[in-house]
C-alpha positions as CSV (number, residue, x, y, z in Angstrom):
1,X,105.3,106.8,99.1
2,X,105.8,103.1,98.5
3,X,104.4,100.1,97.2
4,X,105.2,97.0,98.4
5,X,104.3,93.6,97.3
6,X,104.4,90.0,99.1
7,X,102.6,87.0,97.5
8,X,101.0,84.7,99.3
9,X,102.4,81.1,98.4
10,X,98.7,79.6,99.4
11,X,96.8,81.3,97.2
12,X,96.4,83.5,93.7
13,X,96.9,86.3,95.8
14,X,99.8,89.3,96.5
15,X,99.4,91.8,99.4
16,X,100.0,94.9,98.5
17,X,100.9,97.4,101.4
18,X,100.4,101.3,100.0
19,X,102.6,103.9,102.4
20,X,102.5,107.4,102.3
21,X,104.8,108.9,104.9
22,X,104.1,112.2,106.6
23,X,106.1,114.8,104.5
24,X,104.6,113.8,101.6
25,X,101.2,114.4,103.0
26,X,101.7,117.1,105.6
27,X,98.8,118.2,107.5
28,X,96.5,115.1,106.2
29,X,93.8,113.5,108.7
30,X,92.5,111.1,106.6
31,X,93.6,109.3,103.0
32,X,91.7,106.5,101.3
33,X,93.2,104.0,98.0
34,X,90.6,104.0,95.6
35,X,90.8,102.4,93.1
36,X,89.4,99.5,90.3
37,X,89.5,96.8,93.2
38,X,87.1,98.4,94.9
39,X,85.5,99.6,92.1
40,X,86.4,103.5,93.0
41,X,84.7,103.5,96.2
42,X,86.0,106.4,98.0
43,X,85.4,105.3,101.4
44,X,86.1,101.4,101.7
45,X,90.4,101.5,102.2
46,X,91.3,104.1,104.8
47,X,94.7,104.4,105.1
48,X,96.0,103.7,109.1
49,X,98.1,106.5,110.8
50,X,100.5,105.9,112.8
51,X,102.0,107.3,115.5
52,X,105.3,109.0,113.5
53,X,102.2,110.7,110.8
54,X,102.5,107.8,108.1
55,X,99.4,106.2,106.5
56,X,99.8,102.7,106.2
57,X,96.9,99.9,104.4
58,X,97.6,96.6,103.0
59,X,95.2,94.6,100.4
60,X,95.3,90.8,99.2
61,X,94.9,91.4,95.3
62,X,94.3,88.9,92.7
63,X,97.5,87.7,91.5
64,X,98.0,88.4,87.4
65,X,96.4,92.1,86.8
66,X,96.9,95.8,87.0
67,X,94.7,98.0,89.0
68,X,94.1,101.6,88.2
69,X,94.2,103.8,91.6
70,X,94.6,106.8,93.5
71,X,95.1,108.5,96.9
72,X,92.2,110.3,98.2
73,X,93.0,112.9,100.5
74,X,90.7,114.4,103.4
75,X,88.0,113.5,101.0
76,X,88.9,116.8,98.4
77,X,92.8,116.0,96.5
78,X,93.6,113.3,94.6
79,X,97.0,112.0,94.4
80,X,99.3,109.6,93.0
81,X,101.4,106.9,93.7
82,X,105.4,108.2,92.9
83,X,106.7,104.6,93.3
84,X,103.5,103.0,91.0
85,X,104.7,100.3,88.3
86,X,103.0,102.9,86.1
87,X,100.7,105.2,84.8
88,X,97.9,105.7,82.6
89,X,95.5,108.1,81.1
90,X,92.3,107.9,82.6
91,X,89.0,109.3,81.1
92,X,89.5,113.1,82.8
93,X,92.8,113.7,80.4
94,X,94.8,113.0,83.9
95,X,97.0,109.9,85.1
96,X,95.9,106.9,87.6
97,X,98.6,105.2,89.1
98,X,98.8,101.4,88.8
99,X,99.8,98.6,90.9
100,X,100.9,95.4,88.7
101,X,100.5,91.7,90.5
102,X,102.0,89.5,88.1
């Protein structure tokens, strides 16, 4: 897993590119990011597979906040983020990961 961050010098933006590579989700045909920026839609961000098994998606986020999120896998597990800025409690007594853009 990896998170990885560019800002955009044009704009009050950062990109954030989420990774999941294929060990780490063996056997996976489809994985979402859900999350607060899209207001924990579970089908908006599909995650891209490549040809090597890794999910790759990248989002322009609003530069300055923390978003809560998670991985979505095949539409049953939920996952998180290992290399998230951090974690929190979220209202079921388990942790969201969160991507900071400050």
């Amino acid at each position: 897993m990896s998170l990885k961050k560019q800002y955009l010098k044009t704009k009050d933006l950062c990109k954030v590119t989420f990774s999941l590579n294929s060990k780490e989700v063996e056997g996976a045909d489809k994985i979402n990011v859900v999350g607060e920026f899209n207001n924990w839609d579970e089908s908006e961000f599909s995650l891209k597979k490549n040809k090597s098994g890794n999910f790759k998606t990248s989002l322009n986020l609003e530069k300055g906040k923390k978003y809560q999120f998670k991985y979505l896998i095949d539409g049953k597990k939920w996952i998180n983020d290992t290399k998230a800025d951090m974690y929190v409690v979220n209202e079921f007594a388990e942790e969201n990961s969160v991507v900071v853009t400050e």
